[in-house]
Phi, psi and omega in degrees: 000148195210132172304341189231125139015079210283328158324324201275330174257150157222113161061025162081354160259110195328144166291167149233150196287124187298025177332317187323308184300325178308293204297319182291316167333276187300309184307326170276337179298329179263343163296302210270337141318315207058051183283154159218144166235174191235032187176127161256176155197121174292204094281131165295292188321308179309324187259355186261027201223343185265036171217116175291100173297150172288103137339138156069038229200132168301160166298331172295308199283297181303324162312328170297340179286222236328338192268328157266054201210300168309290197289309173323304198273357179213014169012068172172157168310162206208160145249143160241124193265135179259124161308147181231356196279133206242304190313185156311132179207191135309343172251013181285356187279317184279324158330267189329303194298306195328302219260358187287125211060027179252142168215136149264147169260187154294148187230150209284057199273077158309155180292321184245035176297109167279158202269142144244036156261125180294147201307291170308344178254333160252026154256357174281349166265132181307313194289313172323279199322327203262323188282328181277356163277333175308317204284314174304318153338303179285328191282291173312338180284300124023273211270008162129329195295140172250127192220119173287173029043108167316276174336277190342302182274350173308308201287315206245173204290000000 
């Protein structure tokens, strides 16, 4: 007997997870359906990873790739739920592998900022990461959308 899974380890290392597979799964599922509904809730991580940024291209331009991106793929008000987590949590093992060998310093992000930085490397500085979710945030709020807090909604009723 064993408290965890053993499936679950390899060589004393969490596996990692075939989430990729799932999402292609559901992405033909809803297509080959047609569903249609009137309210989506995003993951913010998710979405802040699935839009390939431009070099040398304003912040304003890449927020607008996400505000299209969002009314293109989901044609309705959306909640986009946001990591709000600063502590220790579960997903910081997958944080670390993301950020392993990346380095960014901070960067100064305004709306007429140019980004000159690769996506991963400057979402892998914490400080980075919290001002362009601050700005997406704002954007997205903007355009009609309701956007949470992990925590925040965990917490209130």
């Amino acid at each position: 007997m064993c408290s965890v899974p053993t499936s679950l380890f390899k060589d004393n290392c969490m596996l990692k997870t075939q989430k990729s597979a799932l999402a292609a799964k559901l992405l033909v599922e809803r297509y080959i359906g047609q569903l249609q509904t009137d309210f989506f809730v995003i993951d913010g991580g998710w979405l802040l990873h699935r839009i390939t940024w431009k070099r040398n291209v304003t912040f304003n331009e890449i927020l607008c790739q996400y505000s299209e991106f969002v009314r293109q793929r989901f044609a309705c008000k959306c909640m986009i739920v946001m990591d709000g987590y600063v502590e220790f949590n579960i997903k910081d093992h997958e944080r670390l592998r993301r950020i392993n060998g990346k380095v960014c310093g901070d960067v100064m992000v305004r709306l007429d900022t140019l980004n000159k930085y690769h996506q991963s490397n400057f979402l892998s500085n914490n400080t980075n990461k919290s001002r362009i979710v601050e700005l997406l945030a704002a954007r997205l709020s903007e355009d009609g959308h309701i956007v949470r807090s992990a925590l925040a909604t965990l917490i209130s009723p």
